[in-house]
C-alpha positions in Angstrom: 0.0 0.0 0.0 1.6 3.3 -1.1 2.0 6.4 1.4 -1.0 8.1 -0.1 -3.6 5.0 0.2 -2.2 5.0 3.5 -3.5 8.5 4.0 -6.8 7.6 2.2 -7.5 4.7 4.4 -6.9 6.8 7.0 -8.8 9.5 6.6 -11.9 7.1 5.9 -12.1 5.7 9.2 -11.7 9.1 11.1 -14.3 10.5 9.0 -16.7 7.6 9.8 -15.3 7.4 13.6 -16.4 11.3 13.1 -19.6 11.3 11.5 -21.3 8.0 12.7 -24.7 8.0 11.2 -24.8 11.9 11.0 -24.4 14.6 8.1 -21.9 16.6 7.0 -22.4 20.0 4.9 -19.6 20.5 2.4 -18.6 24.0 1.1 -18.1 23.7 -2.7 -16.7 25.4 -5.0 -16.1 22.9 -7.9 -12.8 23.5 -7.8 -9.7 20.5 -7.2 -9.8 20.7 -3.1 -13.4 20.8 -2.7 -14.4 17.9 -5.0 -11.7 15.6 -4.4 -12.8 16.6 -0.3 -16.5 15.6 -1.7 -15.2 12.5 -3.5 -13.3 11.2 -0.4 -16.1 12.0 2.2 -18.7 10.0 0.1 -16.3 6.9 -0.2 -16.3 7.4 3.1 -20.1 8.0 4.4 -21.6 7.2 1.3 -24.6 9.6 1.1 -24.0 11.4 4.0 -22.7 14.2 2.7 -24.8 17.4 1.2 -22.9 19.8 -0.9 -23.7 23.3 -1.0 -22.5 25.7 -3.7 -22.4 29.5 -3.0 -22.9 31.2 -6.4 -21.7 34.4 -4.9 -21.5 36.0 -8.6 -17.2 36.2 -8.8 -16.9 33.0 -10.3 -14.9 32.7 -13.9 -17.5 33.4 -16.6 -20.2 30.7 -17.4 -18.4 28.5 -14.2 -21.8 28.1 -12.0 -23.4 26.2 -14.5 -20.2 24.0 -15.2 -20.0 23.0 -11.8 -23.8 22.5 -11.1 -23.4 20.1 -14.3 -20.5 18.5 -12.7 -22.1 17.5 -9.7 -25.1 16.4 -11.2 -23.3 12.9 -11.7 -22.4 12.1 -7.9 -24.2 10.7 -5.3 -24.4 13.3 -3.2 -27.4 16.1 -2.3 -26.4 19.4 -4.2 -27.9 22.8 -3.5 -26.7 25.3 -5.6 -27.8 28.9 -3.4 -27.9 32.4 -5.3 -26.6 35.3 -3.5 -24.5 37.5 -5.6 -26.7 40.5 -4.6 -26.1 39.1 -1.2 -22.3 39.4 -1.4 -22.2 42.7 -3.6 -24.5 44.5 -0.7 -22.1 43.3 2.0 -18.4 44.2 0.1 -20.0 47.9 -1.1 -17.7 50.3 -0.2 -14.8 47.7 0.7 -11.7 48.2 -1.2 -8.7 46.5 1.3 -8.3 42.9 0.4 -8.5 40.7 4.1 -11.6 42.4 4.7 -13.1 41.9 1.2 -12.0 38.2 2.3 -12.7 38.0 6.1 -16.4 39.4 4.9 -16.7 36.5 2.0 -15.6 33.8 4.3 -17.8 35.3 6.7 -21.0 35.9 5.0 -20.4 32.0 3.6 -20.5 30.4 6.8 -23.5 32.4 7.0 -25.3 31.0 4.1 -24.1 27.4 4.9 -25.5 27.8 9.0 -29.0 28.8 7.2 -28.7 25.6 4.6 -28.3 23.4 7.5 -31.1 25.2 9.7 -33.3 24.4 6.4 -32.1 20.5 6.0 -33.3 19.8 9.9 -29.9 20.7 11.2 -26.4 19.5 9.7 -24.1 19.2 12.6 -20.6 19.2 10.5 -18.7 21.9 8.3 -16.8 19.4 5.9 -14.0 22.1 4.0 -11.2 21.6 1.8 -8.3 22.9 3.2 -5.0 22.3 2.2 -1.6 23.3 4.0 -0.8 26.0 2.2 -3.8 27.8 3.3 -3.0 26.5 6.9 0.1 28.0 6.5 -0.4 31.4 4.7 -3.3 31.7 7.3 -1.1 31.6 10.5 2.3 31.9 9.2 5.0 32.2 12.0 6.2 35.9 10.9 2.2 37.1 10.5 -0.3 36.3 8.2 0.0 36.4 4.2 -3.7 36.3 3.4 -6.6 34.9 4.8 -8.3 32.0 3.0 -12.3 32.1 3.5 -12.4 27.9 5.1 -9.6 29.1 7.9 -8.9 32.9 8.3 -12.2 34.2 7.6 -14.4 31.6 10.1 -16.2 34.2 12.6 -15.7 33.4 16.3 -19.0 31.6 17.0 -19.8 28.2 14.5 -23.1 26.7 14.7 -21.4 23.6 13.8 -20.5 20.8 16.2 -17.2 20.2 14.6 -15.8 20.6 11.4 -13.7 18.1 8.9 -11.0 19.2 6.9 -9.2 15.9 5.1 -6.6 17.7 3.3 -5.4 19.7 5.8 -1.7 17.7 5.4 -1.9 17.7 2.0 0.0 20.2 -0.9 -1.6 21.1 -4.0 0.3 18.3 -5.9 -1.1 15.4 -3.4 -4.0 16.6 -3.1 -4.3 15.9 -7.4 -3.2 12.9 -7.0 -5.5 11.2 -4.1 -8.4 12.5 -6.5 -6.8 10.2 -9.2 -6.5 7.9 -6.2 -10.4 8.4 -6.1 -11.3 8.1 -9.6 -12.1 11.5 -10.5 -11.2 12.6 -14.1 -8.4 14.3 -15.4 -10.3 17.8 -16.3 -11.9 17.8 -12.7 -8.3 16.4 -10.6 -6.0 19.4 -13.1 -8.0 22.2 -13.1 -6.7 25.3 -12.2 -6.7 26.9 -8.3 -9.3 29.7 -8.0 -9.5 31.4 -4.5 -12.8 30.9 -2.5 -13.3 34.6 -2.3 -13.1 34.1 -6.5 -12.8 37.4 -8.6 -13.4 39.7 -6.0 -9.9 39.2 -5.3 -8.7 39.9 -8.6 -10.6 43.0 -8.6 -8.4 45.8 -7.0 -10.5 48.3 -4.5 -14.4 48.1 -4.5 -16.2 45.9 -6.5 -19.5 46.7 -8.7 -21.4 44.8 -11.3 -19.1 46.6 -14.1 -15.9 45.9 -12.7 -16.8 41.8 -12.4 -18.4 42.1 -15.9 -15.0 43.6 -17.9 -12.1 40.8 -15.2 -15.0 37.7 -16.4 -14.4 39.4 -20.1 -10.4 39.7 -19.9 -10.1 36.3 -17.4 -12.2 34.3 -20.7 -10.1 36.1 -23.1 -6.4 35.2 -21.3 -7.8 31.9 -20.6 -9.1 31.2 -24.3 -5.6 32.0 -25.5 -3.7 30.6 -23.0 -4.8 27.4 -23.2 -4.3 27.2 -27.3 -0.5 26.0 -26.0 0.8 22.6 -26.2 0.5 21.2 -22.8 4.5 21.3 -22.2 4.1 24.9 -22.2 1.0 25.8 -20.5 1.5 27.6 -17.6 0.3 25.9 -13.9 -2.0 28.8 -13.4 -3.2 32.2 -15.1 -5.6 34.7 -14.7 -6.4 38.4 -15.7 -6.4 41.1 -12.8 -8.2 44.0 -13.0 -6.5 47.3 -11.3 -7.1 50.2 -10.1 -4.9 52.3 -12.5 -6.5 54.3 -14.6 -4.3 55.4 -18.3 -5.6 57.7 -21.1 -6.1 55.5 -24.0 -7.4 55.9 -27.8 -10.8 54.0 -29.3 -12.8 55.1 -32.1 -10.4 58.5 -32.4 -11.9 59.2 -29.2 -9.9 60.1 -25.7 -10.4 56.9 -22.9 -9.6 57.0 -19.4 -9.8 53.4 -18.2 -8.4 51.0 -15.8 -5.8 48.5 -16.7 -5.8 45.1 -17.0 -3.1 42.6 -16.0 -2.0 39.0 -17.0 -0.6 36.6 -14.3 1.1 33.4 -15.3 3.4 31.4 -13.2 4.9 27.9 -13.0 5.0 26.2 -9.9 5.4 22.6 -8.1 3.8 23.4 -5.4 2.2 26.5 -4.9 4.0 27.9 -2.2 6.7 29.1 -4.4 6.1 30.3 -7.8 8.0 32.1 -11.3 6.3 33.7 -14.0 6.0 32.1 -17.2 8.1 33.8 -19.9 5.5 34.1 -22.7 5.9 34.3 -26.5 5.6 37.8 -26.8 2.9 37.1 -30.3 0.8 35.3 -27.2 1.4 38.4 -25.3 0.5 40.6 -28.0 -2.6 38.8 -29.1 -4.3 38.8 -25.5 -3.1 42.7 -25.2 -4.9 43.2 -28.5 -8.2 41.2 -28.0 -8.9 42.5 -23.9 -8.1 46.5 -24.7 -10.2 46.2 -27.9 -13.0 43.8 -27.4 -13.7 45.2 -23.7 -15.1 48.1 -23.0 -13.7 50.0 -20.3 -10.1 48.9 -20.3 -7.3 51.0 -21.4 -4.4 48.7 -21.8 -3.2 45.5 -20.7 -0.2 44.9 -19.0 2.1 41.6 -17.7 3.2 41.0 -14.1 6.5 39.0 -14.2 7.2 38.9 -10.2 8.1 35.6 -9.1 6.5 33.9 -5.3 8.4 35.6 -3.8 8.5 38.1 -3.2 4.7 38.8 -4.4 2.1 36.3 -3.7 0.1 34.3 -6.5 -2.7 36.4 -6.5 -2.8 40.3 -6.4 -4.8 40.6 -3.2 
């Protein structure tokens, strides 16, 4: 038996030592630690487990209804609950990024308290945290960021415990003990997206507009991005909108519009990261296609700072 069936095996029998005959609520996102979290709690309390996705609008374009799709196939109860106005009426006015994500992860466990209340009372929080968030969350010299399912939980849970299976596991692992599980290889490689989702790659306050033009540019990067052979593909990329505002020229008319940036990096394991060195015709076609299919955006720009000194994402 390999190290990492070891760890499933594991993890099975505290979960069911946990659990015994009783529910667990999962907070899903669709993305890798979440599902392969859902995966491994269902071979472990098979149909015990009720997943609840938070549509909280700052997801990547057209990704609700992927996930909901996704889902759709397991044995498990999925809710999917609708509260982007919720979340824009709670961030208004909010530009510093931990409270944009100490109100996300906040206003979350919110949402999931009520889902239970309405199920006849869930008495576990099931979350996907890895170490990496453990670590960025409480990090010896202060923290880095908080991540919504550990540095964004408010004092008082109405939960009697809460199960977090990957909470030894890197990025890398965690990929593989979804293999492990049987998941396919779209669901186990898919890219990281942060819980608090775009609202973190929107710098200072976010409206309607803002999320509308980093969706537009995030599709566009993506679209072109992943035209590359595999081999060259970075690990993880994303647009960014700022808060920078440049004069700029459409139509033979003066603009005065924020910028948008491109983030690509390699990585092994997350915790450090360089940027990719992209063909500059790649660079130049994305540049081309955000400023002049978007409206609202001035110019588009690269970040090539490695991890570290900056951090993956901009906020």
């Amino acid at each position: 038996m390999t190290r990492l069936e070891n760890y499933l095996s594991e993890q099975e029998k505290k979960i069911q030592e946990t659990l015994g005959n009783e529910q667990a609520l999962l907070a899903t996102s669709g993305g890798v630690d979440s599902s392969v979290c859902a995966a491994l709690i269902s071979k472990a309390v098979p149909g015990q487990l009720v997943c609840v996705f938070v549509d909280h609008g700052f997801m990547r374009m057209d990704e609700p209804n992927q996930i909901e799709e996704m889902f759709s196939n397991w044995k498990v109860k999925f809710i999917r609950v609708n509260a982007q106005d919720r979340f824009l009426i709670k961030l208004a006015g909010v530009s510093d990024p931990e409270k944009k994500r100490k109100i996300i992860g906040e206003e979350f466990i919110h949402i999931f308290e009520e889902e239970a209340n309405k199920l006849g009372k869930i008495p576990y929080l099931a979350q996907g945290t890895i170490y990496p968030d453990i670590i960025e969350s409480s990090g010896k010299h202060g923290v880095v960021k908080s991540h919504h399912n550990v540095g964004g939980l408010p004092e008082r849970l109405d939960f009697k415990g809460i199960i977090e299976p990957l909470a030894n596991l890197y990025k890398p692992q965690v990929r593989d003990l979804g293999r492990l599980l049987g998941l396919p290889d779209n669901m186990v490689d898919r890219q990281p997206f942060p819980g608090p989702g775009l609202a973190i790659r929107i710098m200072g306050e976010i409206t309607r507009e803002k999320l509308n033009i980093v969706k537009k540019a995030d599709a566009i990067a993506r679209q072109e991005l992943d035209r590359l052979p595999n081999g060259d593909r970075p690990n993880q990329y994303f647009a960014v909108l700022t808060d920078t505002y440049t004069v700029g020229v459409k139509n033979e008319t003066r603009t005065y519009d924020p910028v948008v940036a491109i983030r690509a990096v390699n990585t092994a394991d997350f915790m450090k990261c360089e940027y990719t060195p992209l063909p500059h015709d790649v660079l130049g076609r994305m540049a081309r296609r955000i400023a002049g299919e978007i409206e609202g955006v001035s110019r588009v720009v690269y970040d090539i700072t490695d991890k570290p000194p900056g951090t993956l994402e901009w906020e």
